[in-house]
Every structure is written in structure tokens, then in C-alpha cells.
C-alpha positions in Angstrom: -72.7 -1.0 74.9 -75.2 1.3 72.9 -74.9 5.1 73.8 -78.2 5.0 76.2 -76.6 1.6 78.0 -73.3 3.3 78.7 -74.9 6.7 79.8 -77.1 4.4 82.0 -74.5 2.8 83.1 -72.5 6.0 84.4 -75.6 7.1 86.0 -75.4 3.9 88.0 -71.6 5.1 89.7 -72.5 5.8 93.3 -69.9 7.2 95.9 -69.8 4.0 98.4 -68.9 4.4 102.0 -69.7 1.6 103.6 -67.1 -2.0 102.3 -67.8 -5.5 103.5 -63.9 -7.1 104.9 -63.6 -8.7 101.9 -60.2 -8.0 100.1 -59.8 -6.4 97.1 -57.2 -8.4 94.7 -53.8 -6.7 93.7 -54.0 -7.1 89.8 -57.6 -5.8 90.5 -56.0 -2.7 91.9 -53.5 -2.9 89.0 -56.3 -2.4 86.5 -58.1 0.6 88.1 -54.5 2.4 87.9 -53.8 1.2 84.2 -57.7 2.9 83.5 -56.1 6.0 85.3 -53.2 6.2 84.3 -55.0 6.7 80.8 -56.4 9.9 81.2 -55.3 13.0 79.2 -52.7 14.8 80.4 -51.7 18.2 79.5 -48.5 17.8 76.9 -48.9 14.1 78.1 -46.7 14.8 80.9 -48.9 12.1 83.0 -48.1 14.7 86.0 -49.8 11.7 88.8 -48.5 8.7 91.5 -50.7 6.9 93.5 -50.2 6.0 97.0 -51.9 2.8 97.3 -52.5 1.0 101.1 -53.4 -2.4 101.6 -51.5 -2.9 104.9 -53.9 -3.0 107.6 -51.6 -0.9 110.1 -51.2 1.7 107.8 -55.0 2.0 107.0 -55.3 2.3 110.6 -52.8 5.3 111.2 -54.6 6.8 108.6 -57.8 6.5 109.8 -56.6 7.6 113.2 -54.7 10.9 111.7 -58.2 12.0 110.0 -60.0 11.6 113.1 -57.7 13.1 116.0 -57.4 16.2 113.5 -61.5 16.3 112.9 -61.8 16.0 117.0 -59.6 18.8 117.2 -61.6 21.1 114.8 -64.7 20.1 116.4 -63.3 21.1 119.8 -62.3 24.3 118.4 -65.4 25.0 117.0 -67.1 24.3 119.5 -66.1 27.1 121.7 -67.4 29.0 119.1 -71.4 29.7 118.1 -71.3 27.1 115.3 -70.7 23.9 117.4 -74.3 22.4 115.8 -73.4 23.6 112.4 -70.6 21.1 112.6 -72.0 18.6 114.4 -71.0 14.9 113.5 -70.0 16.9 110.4 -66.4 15.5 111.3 -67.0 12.1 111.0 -67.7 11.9 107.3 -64.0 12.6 107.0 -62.8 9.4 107.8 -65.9 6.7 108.3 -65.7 5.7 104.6 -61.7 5.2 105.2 -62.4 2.7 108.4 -64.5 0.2 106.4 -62.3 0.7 103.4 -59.9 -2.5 102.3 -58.1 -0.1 100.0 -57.3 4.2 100.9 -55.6 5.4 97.7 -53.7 8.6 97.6 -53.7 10.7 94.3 -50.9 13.1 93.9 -49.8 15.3 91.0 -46.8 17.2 90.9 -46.4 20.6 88.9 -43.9 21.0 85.7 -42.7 24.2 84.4 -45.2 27.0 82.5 -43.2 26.1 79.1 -45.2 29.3 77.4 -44.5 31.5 80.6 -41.0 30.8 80.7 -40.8 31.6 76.7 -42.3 34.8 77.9 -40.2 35.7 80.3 -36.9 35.0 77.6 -38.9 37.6 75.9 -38.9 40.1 78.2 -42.3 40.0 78.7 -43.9 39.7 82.2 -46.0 35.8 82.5 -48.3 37.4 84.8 -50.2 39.3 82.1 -50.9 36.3 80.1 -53.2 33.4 80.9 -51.2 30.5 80.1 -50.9 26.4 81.1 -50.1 27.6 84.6 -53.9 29.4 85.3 -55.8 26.7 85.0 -54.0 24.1 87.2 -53.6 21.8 84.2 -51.5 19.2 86.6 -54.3 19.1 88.9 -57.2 19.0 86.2 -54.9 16.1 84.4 -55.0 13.9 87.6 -58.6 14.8 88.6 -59.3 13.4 84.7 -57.1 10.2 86.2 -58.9 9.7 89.3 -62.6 9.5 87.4 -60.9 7.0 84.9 -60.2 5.2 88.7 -63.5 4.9 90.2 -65.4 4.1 86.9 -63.1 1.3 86.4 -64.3 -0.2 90.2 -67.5 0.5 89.2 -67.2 -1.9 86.7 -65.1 -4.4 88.2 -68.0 -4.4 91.3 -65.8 -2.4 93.7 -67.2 0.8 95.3 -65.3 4.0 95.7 -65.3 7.6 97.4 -62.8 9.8 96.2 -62.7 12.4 99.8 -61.3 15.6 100.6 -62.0 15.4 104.1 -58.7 13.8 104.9 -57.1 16.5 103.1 -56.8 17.8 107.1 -54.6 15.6 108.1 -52.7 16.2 105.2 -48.8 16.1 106.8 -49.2 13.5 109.0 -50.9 11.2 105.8 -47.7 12.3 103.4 -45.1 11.7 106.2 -46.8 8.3 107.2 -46.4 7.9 103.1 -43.4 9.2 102.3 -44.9 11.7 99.9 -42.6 14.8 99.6 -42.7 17.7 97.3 -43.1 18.2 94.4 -45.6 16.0 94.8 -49.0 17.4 96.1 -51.8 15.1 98.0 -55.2 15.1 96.2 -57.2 13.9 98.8 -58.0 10.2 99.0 -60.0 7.3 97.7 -62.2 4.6 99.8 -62.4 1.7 97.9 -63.7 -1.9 98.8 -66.6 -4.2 97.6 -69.8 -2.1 98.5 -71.9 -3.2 101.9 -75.6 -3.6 101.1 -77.1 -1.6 97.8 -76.4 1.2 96.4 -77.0 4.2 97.8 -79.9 5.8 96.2 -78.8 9.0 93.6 -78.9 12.7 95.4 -80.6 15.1 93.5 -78.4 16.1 90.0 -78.8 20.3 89.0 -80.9 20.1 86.2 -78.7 21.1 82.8 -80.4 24.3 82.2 -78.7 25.4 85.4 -75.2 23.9 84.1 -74.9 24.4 80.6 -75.2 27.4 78.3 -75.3 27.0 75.3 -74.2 29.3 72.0 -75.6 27.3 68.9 -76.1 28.9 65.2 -80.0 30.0 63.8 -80.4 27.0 62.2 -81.6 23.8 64.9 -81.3 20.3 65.0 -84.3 19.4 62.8 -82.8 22.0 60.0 -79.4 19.8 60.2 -81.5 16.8 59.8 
């Protein structure tokens, strides 16, 4: 592909949350997590597992977690003055998982600050240095992994929606899972073959309102 066809082409990546029944092959699965599992990581310490649930049952219980704890929140709220506010807000966190022939759960666990602890042998005190440990880097590493994941079912046909909605029902999705510390849930991933076209694209923040920019005098047509 030419640099306008691939930008095109990651223009195209929708978040799908709607999936016909059709089942999604297991060495299909198999290449979404090799494409993940080739992120960066910080020091390469590949700090990710994926949970990944094809049994019907299990899908189920899942979906069923999600939705008794949203019907609780909404209840809650509810005898508040914001019961409008959240609405059928609820729902979004667990429609796209009841369609889904896949749910995959990213997880990261986190490893040691190497620099802090060198700090600390020191005698100096971690906290009044910014190192590895301030920005998350296990998190960041398996957020990079989980892109890789849904632009390789973007181009295998498959549509995705990484959530964080389900992120409430949190202990009862790790202990249906077996995930235990150190490992950490990232939310989770809908993924299936798309029902009907894609979604049209919501409205992007134009780059002058992303990006700043810090460039020398000299421009692009002084370069040239």
C-alpha cells in the first residue's frame, strides 16, 4: 500500500457493535494476538495476556455480570436528580458484548521501577523523580497491543470495540476468568464479523486542536 492507501485505510477502522452469529475461526483469533503481541513494549518486557472467550456460556455470564451491575447503577441513580442523564446510558456497556462471537480480555501486569529502585540503593527518595513508573508504561505497552488487535480484524473483515464499560463488573469478569493479580483487566474487546455497514465516522478534533507544534524558522518549502 502507498502512504495515502494505508492512511485511508486506517480511516476506514470503525468501532463495530453490532456481529452477525457467524463464528470467528481460531487461527483467525491467533493472528489478531500475534499482530498484538507485536507492539512495543517498554524494555520489551511484553507486560500483556489476553483472556480470550469463545464458549457461549461464558459469553453469557459475562454479558449478564455487565448488565446486573449497570441495572444496579441505574437504580442508584435514579433516586438521585440525574436519572435522565443516565438514561439507557447503561446499556452501551454490554449490547456490543451480547452480539459478540468473541469478548477478549486485555490485561497487563506491572514490573518493578528498575530506575526507582536504583534510586532508592542511592539513598535517594523515587518520589522526586519522574521515572518508568509515572507514566504507566505497562498500561501504555498493552494499550499499543490492543490497537495492533483491532487493526488486524479490520483487515481480516472482523469488527471490533475495545469497551470500558464492562470495566464495572470488573471482579465478577476476573473471577469468572480466573484472572488474579498481578494481572490487571483492561476492559474488553467485542469482536465478530460486522452486521450491516459500517457505521458512519463521528466527527474527529480537527489537528489544530491536538497538535502543537515547535518547528525551526526555516519551513518545508526552504527544506525542499
Amino acid at each position: 500500500m502507498n502512504e495515502q492507501t494505508t492512511l485511508d485505510w486506517f480511516l476506514s477502522r470503525r468501532s463495530t457493535r453490532e456481529f452477525t452469529d457467524r463464528p470467528v475461526e481460531r487461527e483467525t483469533i491467533e493472528r489478531l494476538l500475534l499482530a498484538a503481541t507485536s507492539a512495543p513494549s517498554a524494555s520489551n518486557r511484553q507486560p500483556w495476556q489476553f483472556a480470550v472467550v469463545r464458549s457461549r456460556s461464558l459469553r453469557a455470564a459475562i454479558v449478564d455480570a455487565v448488565r446486573e451491575r449497570a441495572d444496579e447503577m441505574k437504580a442508584l441513580i435514579a433516586r438521585g436528580h440525574h436519572a435522565e442523564d443516565f438514561g439507557s446510558y447503561g446499556d452501551f456497556f454490554h449490547e456490543p458484548l451480547m452480539s459478540a462471537a468473541v469478548i477478549i480480555i486485555p490485561q497487563y501486569r506491572e514490573f518493578p521501577d528498575l530506575i526507582a529502585n536504583l534510586l532508592a540503593s542511592g539513598g535517594a527518595d523515587p518520589s522526586a523523580y519522574h521515572t518508568a513508573g509515572a507514566m504507566q508504561a505497562e498500561l501504555c505497552s498493552t494499550s499499543a497491543a490492543v490497537m495492533n488487535l483491532l487493526l488486524q480484524a479490520h483487515a481480516s473483515g472482523l469488527g471490533g470495540c475495545w469497551m470500558a464499560g464492562p470495566m464495572i463488573a470488573r471482579d465478577r469478569i476476573c473471577a469468572l476468568l480466573g484472572i488474579a493479580p498481578p494481572w490487571q483487566m483492561v476492559g474488553a474487546i467485542a469482536l465478530g464479523y460486522p452486521l450491516g455497514p459500517a457505521p458512519e465516522q463521528k466527527t474527529r478534533k480537527p489537528l489544530g486542536r491536538v497538535a502543537r507544534w515547535f518547528e525551526d524558522e526555516h519551513t518545508d518549502e526552504d527544506a525542499k
